[in-house]
C-alpha positions, 0 to 999 in steps of 0.5 A: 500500500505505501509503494503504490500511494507513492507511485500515485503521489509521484505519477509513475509507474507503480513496478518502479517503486520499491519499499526500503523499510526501515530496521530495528537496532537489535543490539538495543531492542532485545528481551529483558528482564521487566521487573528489573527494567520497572525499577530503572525507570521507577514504574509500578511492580504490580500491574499490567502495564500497555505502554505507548511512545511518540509524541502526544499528539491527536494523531496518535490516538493515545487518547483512545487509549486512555479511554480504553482504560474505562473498560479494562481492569484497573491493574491495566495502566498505560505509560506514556513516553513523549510529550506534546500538547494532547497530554491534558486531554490523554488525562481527562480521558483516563478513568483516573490520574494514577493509571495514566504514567507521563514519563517524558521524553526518553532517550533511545536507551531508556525507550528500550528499558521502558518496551522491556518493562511493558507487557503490550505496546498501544499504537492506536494512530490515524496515520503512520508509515513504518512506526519503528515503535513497533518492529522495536517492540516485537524484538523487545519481545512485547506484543502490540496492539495497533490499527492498521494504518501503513506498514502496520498489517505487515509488520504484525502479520502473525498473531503472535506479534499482538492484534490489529483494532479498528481506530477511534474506538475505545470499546474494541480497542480495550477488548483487544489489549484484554485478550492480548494481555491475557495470552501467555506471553512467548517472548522468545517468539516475540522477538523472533519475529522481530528479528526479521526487520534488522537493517540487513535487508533495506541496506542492501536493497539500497546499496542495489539501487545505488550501484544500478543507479550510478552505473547508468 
């Protein structure tokens, strides 16, 4: 889908375009310990915890999630690390303040500490392209629950990986992340499956058009 929007946007032929995904660092996004990585990052040790990183805007739909909380137990919460203008409607969203964690922006390591402390990942955009949160997530062997918007369908093509949930919808988004959340995690599959989208294969597809490129 993203190689044929492009190819319309540019007016060419779709068989010209092809799609270098981006990767995933796997030396950083890998399985870890979580109650270990809880008490890096000073989160809570006793609840199940949905995680959610990006900027806090109404695109991404954390929102959505934060009303999500409304049908869930209340030992689901919801991290978020980033910032931006929705944080005081994310809050007023939530059924109430304590479930709702604001962590800031972090840096790339403490990213990969915060996606081993989760038990799912919420994506819940309007819009992306290849959210690299995702493939990030799967190597940390953490499911995802996310709308299918872009590269998301592909990049969570097999059920272990989490569920796709229409977006805007609270109801079926909590229903997801209930059933999600209640799968007996395997990380190790996880994080197999995350492990096909390293830079391996956009890099040398790259390199390829380069040399044909310049050799014309």
């Amino acid at each position: 889908p993203l190689c044929a929007a492009f190819a319309e946007m540019a007016g060419i032929a779709p068989e010209r375009v092809e799609l270098a995904r981006n990767g995933v660092d796997l030396e950083r996004f890998r399985p870890g310990d979580p109650l270990a990585a809880r008490r890096r990052l000073k989160l809570p040790e006793e609840v199940r915890l949905v995680v959610g990183v990006g900027r806090l805007v109404r695109g991404k739909g954390f929102h959505t999630m934060a009303r999500a909380l409304r049908a869930l137990p209340t030992d689901v919460h919801f991290a978020l690390a980033g910032d931006g203008p929705e944080r005081p409607a994310i809050l007023s969203s939530a059924p109430s303040p304590e479930r709702v964690l604001f962590l800031g922006s972090l840096g790339p390591d403490d990213v990969a500490t915060l996606l081993q402390a989760a038990d799912l990942l919420g994506l819940p955009s309007a819009n992306e392209g290849w959210p690299n949160v995702v493939t990030e997530a799967l190597a940390s062997g953490v499911p995802v629950v996310a709308t299918p918007v872009g590269a998301v369908p592909e990049m969570l093509a097999t059920p272990i990986s989490g569920a796709l949930v229409r977006g805007g919808d609270p109801v079926a988004l909590a229903r997801e992340v209930e059933r999600v959340l209640a799968i007996p995690r395997d990380a190790t599959r996880i994080a197999a499956w995350g492990r096909r989208f390293t830079w391996d294969a956009p890099i040398a597809l790259l390199a390829k058009a380069f040399e044909e490129a310049f050799a014309a």
